[in-house]
C-alpha positions as CSV (number, residue, x, y, z in Angstrom):
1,X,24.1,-39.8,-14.2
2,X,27.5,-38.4,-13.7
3,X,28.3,-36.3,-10.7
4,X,28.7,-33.2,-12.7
5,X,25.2,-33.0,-13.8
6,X,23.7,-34.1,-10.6
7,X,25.3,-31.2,-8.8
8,X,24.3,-28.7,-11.4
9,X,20.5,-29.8,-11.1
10,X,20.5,-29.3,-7.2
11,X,22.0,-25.9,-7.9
12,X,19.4,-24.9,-10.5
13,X,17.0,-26.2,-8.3
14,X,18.1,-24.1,-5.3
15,X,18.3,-20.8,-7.4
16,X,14.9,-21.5,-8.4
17,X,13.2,-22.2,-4.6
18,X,15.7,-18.8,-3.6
19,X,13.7,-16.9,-6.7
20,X,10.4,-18.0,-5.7
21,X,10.7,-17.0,-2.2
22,X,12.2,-13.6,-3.0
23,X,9.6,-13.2,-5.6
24,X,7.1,-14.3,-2.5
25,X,8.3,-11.9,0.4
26,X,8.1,-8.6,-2.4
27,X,4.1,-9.3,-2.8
28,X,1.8,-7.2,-0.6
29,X,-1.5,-8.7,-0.4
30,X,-4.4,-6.3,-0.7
31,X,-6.8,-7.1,2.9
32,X,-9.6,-5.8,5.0
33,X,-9.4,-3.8,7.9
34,X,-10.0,-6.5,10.8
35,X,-7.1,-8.4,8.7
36,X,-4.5,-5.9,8.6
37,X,-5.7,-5.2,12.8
38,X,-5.1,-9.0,13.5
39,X,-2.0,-9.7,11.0
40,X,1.0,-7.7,12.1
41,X,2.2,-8.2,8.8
42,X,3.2,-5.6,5.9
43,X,-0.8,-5.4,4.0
44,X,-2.1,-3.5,1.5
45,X,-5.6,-1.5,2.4
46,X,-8.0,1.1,0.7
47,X,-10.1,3.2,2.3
48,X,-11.7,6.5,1.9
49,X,-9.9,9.5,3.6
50,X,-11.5,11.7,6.2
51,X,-10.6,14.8,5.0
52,X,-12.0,16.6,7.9
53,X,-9.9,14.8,10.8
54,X,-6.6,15.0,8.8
55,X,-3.6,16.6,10.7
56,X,-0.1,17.2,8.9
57,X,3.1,18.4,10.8
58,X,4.7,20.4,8.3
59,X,8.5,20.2,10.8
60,X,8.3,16.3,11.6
61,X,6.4,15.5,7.8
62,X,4.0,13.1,9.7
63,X,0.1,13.1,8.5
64,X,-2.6,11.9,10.6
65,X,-5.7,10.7,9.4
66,X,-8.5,8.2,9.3
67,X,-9.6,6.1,6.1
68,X,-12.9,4.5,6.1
69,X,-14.1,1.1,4.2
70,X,-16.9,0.4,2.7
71,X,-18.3,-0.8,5.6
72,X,-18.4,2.2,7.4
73,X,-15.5,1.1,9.7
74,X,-12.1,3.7,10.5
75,X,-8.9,3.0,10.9
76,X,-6.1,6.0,12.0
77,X,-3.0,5.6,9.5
78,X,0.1,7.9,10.4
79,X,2.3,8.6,7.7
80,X,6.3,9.9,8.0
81,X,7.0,11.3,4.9
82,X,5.9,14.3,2.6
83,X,2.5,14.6,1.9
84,X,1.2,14.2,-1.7
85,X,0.5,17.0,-3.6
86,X,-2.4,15.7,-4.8
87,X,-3.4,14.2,-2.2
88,X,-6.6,16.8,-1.1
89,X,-8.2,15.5,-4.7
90,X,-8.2,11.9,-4.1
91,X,-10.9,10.2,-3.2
92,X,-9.2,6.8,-1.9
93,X,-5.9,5.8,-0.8
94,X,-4.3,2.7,-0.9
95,X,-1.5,2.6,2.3
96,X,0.8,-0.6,2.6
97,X,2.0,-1.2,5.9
98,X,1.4,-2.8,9.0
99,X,-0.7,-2.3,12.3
100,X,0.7,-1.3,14.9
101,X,-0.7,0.1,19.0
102,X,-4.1,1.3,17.7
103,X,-2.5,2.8,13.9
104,X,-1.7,1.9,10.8
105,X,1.7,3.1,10.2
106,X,2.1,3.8,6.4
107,X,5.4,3.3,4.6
108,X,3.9,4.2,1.5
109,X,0.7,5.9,0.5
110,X,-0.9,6.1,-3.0
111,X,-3.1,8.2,-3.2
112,X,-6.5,7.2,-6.2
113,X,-7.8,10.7,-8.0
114,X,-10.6,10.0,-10.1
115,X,-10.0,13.4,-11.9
116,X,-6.4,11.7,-13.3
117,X,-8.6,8.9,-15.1
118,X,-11.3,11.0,-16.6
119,X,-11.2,11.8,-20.3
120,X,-10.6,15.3,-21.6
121,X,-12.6,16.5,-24.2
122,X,-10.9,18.1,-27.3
123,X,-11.8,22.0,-28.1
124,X,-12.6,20.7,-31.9
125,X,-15.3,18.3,-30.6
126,X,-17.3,21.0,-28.5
């Protein structure tokens, strides 16, 4: 094989191993709660939100509050950033983040309304 075509491989081959391990680093795995305690890592978690424990400091846009699993277990998850607006009629949250001294410290937070999902019914069908 000539010279030529041998380089082009390896450089084809090294875009590809660069793409896959980009492509690798962007995914956020979904995990439990003892998982994202004992990974350090950026995770994906759902929980439930305790609406009666949640705190929001309107000057510093940092909300407090604890999710719960379906296990029953909390977790605290502090969030910098504004609070969504419809976040009092969600039911669930998804945060993706990482664990850090005793909190989950959000960088995003997506909040799960079951209301958005429901069907309307038409006036002509009533």
């Amino acid at each position: 094989m000539k010279p030529k075509y041998l380089i082009g491989i390896a450089i084809i081959i090294i875009f590809v191993v660069f793409g896959a391990l980009s492509f690798r680093k962007t995914l956020t795995p979904y995990v439990s709660f003892e998982e994202a305690r004992r990974s350090g890592a950026t995770v994906q978690v759902i929980g439930e939100i305790i609406f009666s424990q949640v705190k929001y400091d309107i000057d510093t846009h940092q909300l407090q509050f604890p999710i719960m699993n379906e296990n029953k277990e909390k977790m605290m998850v502090v969030y910098s950033g504004t609070k969504p607006a419809n976040f009092e009629q969600a039911d669930q949250v998804v945060i993706i983040g990482r664990y850090e001294n005793g909190v989950f410290v959000a960088d995003q937070l997506l909040v799960k309304c079951p209301s958005k999902y429901q069907g309307v019914i038409p006036k002509d069908s009533r």
